[in-house]
Backbone as CSV, one residue per row, in Angstrom:
resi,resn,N_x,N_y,N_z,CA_x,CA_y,CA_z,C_x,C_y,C_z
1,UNK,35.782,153.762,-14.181,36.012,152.361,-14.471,36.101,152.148,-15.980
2,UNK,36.607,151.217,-16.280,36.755,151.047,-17.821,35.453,150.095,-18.287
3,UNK,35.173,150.891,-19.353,33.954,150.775,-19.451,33.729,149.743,-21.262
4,UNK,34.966,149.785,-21.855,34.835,149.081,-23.103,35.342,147.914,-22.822
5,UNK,34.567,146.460,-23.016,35.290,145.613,-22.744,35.907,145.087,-23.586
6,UNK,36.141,145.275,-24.970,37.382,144.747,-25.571,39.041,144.992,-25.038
7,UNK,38.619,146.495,-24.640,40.316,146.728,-23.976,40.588,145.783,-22.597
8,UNK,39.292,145.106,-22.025,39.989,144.147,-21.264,40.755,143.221,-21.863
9,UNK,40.448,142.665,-22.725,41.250,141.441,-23.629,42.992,142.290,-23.573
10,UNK,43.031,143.895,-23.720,44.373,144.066,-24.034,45.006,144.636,-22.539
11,UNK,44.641,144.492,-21.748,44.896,144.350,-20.359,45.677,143.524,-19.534
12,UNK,46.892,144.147,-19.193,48.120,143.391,-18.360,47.281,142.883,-17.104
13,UNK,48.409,142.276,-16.628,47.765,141.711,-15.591,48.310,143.102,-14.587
14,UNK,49.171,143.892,-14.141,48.931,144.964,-13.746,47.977,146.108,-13.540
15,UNK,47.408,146.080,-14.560,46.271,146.629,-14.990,44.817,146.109,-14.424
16,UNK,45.050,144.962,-14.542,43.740,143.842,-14.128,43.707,144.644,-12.533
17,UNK,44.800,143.883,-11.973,45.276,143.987,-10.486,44.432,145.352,-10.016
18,UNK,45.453,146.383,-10.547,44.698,148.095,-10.373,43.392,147.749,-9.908
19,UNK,42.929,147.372,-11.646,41.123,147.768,-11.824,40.441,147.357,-10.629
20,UNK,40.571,145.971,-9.994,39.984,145.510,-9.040,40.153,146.057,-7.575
21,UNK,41.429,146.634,-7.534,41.700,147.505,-6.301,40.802,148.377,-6.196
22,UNK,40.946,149.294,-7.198,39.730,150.285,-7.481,38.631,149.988,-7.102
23,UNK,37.862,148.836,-7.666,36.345,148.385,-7.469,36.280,148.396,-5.952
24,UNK,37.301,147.770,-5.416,37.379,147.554,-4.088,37.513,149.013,-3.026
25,UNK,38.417,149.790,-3.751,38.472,151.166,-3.148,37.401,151.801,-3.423
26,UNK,36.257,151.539,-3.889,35.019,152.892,-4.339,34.148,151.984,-3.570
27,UNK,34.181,150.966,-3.301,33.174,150.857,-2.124,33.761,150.795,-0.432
28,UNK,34.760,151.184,-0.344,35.453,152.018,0.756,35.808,150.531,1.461
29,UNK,36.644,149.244,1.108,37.420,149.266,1.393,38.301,149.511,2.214
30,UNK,39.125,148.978,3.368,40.900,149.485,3.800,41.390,149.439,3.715
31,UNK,42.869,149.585,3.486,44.317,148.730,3.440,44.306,148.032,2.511
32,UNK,43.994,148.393,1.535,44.072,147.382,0.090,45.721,147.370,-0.355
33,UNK,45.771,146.130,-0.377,47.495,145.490,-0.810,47.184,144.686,-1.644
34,UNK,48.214,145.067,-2.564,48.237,144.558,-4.167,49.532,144.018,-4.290
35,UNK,49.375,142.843,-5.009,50.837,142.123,-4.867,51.413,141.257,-6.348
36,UNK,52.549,141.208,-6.404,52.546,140.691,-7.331,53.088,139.554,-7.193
37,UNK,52.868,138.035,-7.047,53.499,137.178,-6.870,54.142,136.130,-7.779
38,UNK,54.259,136.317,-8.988,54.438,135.507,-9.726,55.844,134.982,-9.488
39,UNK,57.021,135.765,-9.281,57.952,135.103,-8.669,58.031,133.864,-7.840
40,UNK,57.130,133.942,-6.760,56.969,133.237,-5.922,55.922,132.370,-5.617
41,UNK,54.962,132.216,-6.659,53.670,131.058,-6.962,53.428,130.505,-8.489
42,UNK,53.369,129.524,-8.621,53.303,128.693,-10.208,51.678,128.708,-10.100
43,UNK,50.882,128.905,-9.487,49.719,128.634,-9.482,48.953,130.284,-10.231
44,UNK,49.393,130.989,-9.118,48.654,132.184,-9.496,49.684,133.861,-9.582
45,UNK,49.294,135.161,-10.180,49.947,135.751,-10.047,49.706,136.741,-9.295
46,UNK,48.791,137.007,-8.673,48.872,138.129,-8.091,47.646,137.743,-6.944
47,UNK,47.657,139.028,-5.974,47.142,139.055,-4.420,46.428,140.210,-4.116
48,UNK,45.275,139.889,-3.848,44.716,141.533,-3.394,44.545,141.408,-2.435
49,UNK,44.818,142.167,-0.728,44.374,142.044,0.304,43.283,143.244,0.670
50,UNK,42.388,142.710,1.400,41.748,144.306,1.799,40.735,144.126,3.270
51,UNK,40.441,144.957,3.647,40.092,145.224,4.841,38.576,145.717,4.675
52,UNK,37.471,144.838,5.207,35.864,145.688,5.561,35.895,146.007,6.561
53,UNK,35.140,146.989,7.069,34.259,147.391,8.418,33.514,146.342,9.290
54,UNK,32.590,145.427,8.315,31.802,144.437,9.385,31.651,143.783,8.190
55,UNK,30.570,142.026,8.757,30.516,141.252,7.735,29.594,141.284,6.935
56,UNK,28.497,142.507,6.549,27.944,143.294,5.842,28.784,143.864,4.879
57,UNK,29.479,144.656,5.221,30.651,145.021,4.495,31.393,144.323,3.595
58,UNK,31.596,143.554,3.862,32.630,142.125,3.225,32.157,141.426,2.580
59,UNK,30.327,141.396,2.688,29.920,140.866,1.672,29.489,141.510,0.621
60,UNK,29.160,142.744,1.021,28.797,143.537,-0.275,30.227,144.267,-1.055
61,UNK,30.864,143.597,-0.979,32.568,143.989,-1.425,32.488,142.493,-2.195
62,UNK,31.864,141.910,-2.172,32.303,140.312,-2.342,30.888,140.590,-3.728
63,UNK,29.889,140.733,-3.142,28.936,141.028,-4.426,29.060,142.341,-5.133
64,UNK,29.989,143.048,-5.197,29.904,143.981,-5.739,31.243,143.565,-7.085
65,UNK,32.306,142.965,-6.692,33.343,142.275,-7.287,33.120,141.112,-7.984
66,UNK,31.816,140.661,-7.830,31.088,139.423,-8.928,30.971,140.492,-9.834
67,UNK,29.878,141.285,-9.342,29.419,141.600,-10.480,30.377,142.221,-11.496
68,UNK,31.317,143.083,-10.693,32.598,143.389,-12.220,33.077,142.159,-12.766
69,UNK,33.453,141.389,-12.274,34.165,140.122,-12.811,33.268,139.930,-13.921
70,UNK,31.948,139.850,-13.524,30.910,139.489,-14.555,30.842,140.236,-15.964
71,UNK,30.985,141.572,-15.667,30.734,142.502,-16.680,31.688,142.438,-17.304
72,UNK,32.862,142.248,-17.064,34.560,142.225,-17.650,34.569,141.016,-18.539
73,UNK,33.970,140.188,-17.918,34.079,138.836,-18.265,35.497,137.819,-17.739
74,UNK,36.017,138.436,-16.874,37.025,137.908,-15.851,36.868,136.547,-15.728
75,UNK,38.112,135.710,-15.767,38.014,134.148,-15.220,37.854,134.233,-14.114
76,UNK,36.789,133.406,-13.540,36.446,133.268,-12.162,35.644,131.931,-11.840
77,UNK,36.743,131.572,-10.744,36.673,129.622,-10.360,35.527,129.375,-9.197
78,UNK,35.644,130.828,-7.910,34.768,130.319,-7.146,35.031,131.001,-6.148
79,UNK,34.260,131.048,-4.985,34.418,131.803,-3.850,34.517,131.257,-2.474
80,UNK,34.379,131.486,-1.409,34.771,130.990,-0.049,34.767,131.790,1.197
81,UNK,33.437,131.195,2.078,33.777,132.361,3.247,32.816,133.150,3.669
82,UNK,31.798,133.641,1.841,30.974,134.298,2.008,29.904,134.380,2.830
83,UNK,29.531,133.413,3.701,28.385,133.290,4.385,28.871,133.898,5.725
84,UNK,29.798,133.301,6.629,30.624,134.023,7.716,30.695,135.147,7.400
85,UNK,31.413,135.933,5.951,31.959,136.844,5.890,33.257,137.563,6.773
86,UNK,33.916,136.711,7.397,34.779,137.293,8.343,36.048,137.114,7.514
87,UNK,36.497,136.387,6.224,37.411,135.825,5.296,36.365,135.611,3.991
88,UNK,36.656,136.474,3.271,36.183,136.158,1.996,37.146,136.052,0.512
89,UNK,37.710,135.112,0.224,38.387,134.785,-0.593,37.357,134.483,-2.140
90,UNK,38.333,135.050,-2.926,37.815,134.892,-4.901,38.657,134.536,-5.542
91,UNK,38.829,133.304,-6.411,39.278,132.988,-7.210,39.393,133.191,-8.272
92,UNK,40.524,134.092,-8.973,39.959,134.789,-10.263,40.984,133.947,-11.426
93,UNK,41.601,132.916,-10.693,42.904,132.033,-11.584,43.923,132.665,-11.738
94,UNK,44.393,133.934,-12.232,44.889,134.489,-11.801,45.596,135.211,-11.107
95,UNK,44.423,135.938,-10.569,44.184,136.521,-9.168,43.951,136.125,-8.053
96,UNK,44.252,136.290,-6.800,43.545,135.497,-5.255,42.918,136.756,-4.968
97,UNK,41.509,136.775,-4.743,40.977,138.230,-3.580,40.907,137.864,-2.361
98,UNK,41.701,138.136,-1.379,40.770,137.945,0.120,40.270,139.334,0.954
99,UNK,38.877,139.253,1.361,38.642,140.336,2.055,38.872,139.653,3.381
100,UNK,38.773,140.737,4.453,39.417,140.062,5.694,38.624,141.124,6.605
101,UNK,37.848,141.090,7.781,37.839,141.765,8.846,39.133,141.859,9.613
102,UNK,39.007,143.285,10.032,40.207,143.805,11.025,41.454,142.601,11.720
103,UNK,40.462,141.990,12.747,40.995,141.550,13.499,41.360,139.991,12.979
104,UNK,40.932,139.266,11.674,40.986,138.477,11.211,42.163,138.523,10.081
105,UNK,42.550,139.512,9.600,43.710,139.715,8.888,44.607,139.592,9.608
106,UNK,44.606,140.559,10.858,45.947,140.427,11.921,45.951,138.830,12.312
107,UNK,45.381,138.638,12.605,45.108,137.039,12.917,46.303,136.275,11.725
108,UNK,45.513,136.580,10.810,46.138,135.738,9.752,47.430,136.050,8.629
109,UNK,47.656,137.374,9.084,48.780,138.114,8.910,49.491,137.598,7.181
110,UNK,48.255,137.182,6.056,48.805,136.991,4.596,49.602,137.844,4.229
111,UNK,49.983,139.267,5.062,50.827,139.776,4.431,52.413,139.816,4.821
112,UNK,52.401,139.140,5.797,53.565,138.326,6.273,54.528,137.409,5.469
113,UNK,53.248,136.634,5.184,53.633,135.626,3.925,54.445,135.768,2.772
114,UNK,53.921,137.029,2.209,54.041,137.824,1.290,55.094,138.655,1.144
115,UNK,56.155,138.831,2.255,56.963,139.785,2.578,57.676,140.397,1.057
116,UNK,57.876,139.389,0.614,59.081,139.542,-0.561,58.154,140.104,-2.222
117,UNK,57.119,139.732,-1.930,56.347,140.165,-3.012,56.371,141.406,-3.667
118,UNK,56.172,141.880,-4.445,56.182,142.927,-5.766,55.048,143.484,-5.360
119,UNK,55.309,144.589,-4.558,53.905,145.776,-3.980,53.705,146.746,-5.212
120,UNK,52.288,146.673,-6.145,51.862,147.473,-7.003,50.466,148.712,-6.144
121,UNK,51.352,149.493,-6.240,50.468,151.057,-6.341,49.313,151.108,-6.856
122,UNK,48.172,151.469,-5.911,46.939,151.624,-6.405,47.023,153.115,-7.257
């Protein structure tokens, strides 16, 4: 992980995107989809989707991603979900995070939405 935080200040938003995939992939994570939407949203630019195991899972993916935000010093508006844990969405202004159980992603199929979006490589 990047560990100096001035080079966050010199950090694309590509880069941003990555880092958080990552955070998300080392605590194992599924199906993490990274998106780039700026084309297609005035609000925000980019999308992380990802997949927990249970709603244990989803929340400690959810507190584990404060706390980088924290350490980075990341803009961050607010969260949603966390108590259910079955949809856990983060607001990074930027960024949208949603974690999603299995059957609650298919459900909600954001990556549908998304079809046309700019898929960045973890």
């Amino acid at each position: 992980m990047l560990k100096d935080k001035n080079k966050k200040k010199q950090m694309d938003f590509t880069e941003k995107l990555k880092l958080l995939g990552k955070c998300l992939e080392e605590k194992k994570a599924e199906d993490i989809l990274l998106l780039d939407v700026q084309k297609f949203s005035s609000v925000f630019e980019g999308v992380i989707i990802a997949t927990a195991n249970n709603v244990r899972h989803a929340q400690s993916l959810a507190d584990n991603l404060l706390q980088f935000i924290a350490e980075y010093n990341f803009e961050y508006f607010g969260m949603e979900g966390y108590k259910a844990g079955e949809w856990i969405l983060l607001d990074l202004n930027d960024i949208v995070i949603h974690i999603f159980l299995q059957d609650v992603r298919m459900f909600y199929n954001l990556e549908g939405f998304w079809t046309e979006a700019k898929q960045i490589q973890l």
